[in-house]
C-alpha positions as CSV (number, residue, x, y, z in Angstrom):
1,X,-39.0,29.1,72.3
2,X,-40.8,29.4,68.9
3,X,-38.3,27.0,67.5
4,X,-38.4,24.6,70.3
5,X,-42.7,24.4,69.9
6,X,-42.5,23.8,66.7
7,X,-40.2,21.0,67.1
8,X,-41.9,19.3,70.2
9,X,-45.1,19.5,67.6
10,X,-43.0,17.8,65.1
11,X,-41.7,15.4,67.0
12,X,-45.1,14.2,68.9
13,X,-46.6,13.7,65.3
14,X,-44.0,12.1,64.5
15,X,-44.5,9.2,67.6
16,X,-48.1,9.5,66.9
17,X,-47.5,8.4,63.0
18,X,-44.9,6.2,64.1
19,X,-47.8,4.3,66.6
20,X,-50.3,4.0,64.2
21,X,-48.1,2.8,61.6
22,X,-47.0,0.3,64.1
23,X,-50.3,-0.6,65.2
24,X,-51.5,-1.3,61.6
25,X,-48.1,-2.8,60.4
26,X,-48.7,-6.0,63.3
27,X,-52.0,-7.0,61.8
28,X,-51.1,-6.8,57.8
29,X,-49.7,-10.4,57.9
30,X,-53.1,-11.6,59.7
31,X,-54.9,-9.9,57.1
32,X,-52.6,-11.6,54.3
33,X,-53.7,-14.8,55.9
34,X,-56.9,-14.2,55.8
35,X,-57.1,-13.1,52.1
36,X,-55.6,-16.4,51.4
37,X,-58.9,-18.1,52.9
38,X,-60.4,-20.4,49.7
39,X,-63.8,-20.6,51.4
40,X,-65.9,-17.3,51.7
41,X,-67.1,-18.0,55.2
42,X,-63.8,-19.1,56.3
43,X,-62.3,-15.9,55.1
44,X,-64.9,-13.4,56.9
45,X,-64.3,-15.3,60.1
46,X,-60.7,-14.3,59.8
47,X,-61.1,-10.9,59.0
48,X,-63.7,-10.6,62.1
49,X,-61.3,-12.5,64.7
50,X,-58.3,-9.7,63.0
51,X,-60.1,-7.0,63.6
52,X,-61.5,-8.1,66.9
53,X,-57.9,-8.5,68.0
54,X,-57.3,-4.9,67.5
55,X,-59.4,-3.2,70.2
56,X,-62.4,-3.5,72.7
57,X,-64.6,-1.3,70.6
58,X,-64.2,-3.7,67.8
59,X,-64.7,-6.2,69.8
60,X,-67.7,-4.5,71.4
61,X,-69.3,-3.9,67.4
62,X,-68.6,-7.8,66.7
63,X,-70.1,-9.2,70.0
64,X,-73.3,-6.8,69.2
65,X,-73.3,-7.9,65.4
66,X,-73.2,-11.4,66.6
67,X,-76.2,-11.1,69.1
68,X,-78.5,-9.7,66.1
69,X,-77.7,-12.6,64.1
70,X,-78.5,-15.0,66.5
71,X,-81.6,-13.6,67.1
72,X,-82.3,-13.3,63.0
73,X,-81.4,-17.4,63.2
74,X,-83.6,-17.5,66.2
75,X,-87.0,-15.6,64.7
76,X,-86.1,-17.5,61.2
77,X,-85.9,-21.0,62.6
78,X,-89.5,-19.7,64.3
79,X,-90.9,-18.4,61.4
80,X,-90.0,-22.2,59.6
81,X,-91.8,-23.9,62.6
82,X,-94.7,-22.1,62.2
83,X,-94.9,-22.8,58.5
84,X,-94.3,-26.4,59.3
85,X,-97.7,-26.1,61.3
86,X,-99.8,-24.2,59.1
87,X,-98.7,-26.4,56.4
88,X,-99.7,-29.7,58.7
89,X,-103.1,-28.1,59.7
90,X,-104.0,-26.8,56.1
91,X,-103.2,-30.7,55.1
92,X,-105.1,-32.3,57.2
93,X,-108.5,-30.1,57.0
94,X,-108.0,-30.9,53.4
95,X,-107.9,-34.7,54.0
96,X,-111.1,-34.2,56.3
97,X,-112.3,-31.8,53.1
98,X,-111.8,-34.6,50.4
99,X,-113.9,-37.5,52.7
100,X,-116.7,-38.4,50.6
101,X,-115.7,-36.6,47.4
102,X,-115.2,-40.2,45.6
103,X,-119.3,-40.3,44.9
104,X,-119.0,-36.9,43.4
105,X,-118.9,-36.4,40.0
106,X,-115.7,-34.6,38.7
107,X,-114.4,-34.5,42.5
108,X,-113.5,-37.7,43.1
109,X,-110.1,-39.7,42.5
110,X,-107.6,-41.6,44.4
111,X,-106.8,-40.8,47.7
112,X,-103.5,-42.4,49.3
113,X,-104.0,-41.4,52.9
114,X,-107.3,-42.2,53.8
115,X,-109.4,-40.2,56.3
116,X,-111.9,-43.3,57.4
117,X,-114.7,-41.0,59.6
118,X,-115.2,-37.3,59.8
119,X,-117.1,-35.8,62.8
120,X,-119.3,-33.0,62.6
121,X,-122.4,-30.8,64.0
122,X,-125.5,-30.7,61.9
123,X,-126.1,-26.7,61.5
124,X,-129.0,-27.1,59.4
125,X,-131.3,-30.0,58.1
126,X,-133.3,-29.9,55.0
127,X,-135.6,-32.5,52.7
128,X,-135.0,-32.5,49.3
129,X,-137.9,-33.4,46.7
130,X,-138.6,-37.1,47.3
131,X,-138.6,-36.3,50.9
132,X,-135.3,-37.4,51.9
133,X,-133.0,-35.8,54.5
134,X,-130.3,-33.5,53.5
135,X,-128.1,-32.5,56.5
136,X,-125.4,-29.3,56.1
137,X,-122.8,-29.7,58.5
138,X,-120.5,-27.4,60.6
139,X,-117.5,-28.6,58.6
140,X,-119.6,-27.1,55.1
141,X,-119.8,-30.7,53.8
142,X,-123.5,-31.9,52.4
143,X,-124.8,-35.1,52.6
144,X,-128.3,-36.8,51.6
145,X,-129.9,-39.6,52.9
146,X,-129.7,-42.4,50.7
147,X,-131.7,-45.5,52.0
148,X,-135.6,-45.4,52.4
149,X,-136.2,-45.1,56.4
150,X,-137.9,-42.7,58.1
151,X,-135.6,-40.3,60.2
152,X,-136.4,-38.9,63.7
153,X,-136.6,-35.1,63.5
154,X,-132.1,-34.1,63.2
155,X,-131.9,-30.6,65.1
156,X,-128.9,-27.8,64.3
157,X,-126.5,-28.8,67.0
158,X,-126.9,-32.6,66.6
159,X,-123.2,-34.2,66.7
160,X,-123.3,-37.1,63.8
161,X,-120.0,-39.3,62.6
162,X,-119.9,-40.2,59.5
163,X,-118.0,-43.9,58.6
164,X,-117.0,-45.5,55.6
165,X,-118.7,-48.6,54.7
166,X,-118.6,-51.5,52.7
167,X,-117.8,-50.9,48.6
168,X,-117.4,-47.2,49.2
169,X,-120.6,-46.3,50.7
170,X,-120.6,-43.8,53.9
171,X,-122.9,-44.6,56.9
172,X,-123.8,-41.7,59.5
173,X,-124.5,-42.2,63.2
174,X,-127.1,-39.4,64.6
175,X,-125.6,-38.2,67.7
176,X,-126.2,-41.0,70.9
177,X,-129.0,-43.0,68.8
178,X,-127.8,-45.9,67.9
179,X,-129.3,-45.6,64.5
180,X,-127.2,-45.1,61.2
181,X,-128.5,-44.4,58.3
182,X,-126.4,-44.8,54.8
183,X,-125.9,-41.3,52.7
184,X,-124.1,-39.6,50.0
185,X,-122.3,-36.5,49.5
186,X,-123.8,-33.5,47.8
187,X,-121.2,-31.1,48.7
């Protein structure tokens, strides 16, 4: 009985060696044509389909692998977009930032895409020391007054636009008055 055990034992490891060595001897040429693959990409699709073909679990693992790339693509291709639109907001509050810089010494210099008004709040209004008006805006941009007219009192809060004019002077309009008034960047 001893001797019949120990053969049945033999025997069923024998089948079970026999399976496996089966099992792995039907993909080995698959795998030799994948290893032939030039192309690195082309090659790793290969092995996956190979080993995909050789049981649901695998299958299982490259279905799962698959979905966690896509949604790395996914959250990338997000992560660009918002980039792109940082990048586009950055560049144009610098083209709003460089309006009016030509009349300032050092600051100045050509400017290919042209930003032809800026508007603004006034958040504070000051006179400098031949009593002209100096108004600080919301945007941090300074301007003076530069012609000789008397201003009505500008309150904090005021909305102004400020235009280009002719031979690279600005004019500003004061909120709904219809009066402008011509002035130059301080800041």
């Amino acid at each position: 009985m001893v001797r019949f055990a120990a053969i049945f034992r033999f025997s069923l490891a024998a089948g079970l060696f026999g399976t496996a060595a089966v099992a792995f001897a039907q993909p080995a040429p698959a795998l030799l044509a994948c290893s032939a693959q030039v192309d690195a990409a082309e090659r790793l699709a290969c092995y996956d389909s190979v080993v995909k073909a050789m049981s649901s679990e695998a299958r299982a693992i490259a279905e799962k692998r698959d979905a966690q790339a896509a949604k790395l693509a996914l959250a990338a291709q997000a992560a660009e977009e918002a980039a792109k639109a940082e990048a586009a907001a950055r560049a144009a509050a610098e083209q709003k930032d460089r309006f009016g810089r030509e009349g300032i010494r050092g600051l100045g210099g050509a400017d290919p895409e042209r930003v032809e008004q800026v508007e603004a709040k006034v958040s504070e209004t000051l006179r400098d020391g031949y009593g002209k008006t100096v108004l600080i805006l919301d945007n941090g941009q300074m301007w003076r007054q530069a012609d000789d007219f008397p201003l009505p009192t500008v309150r904090a809060g005021t909305d102004i636009v400020v235009k280009r004019g002719a031979m690279g002077s600005y004019r500003m309009v004061l909120g709904k008055m219809s009066r402008t008034i011509q002035v130059v960047r301080m800041r």
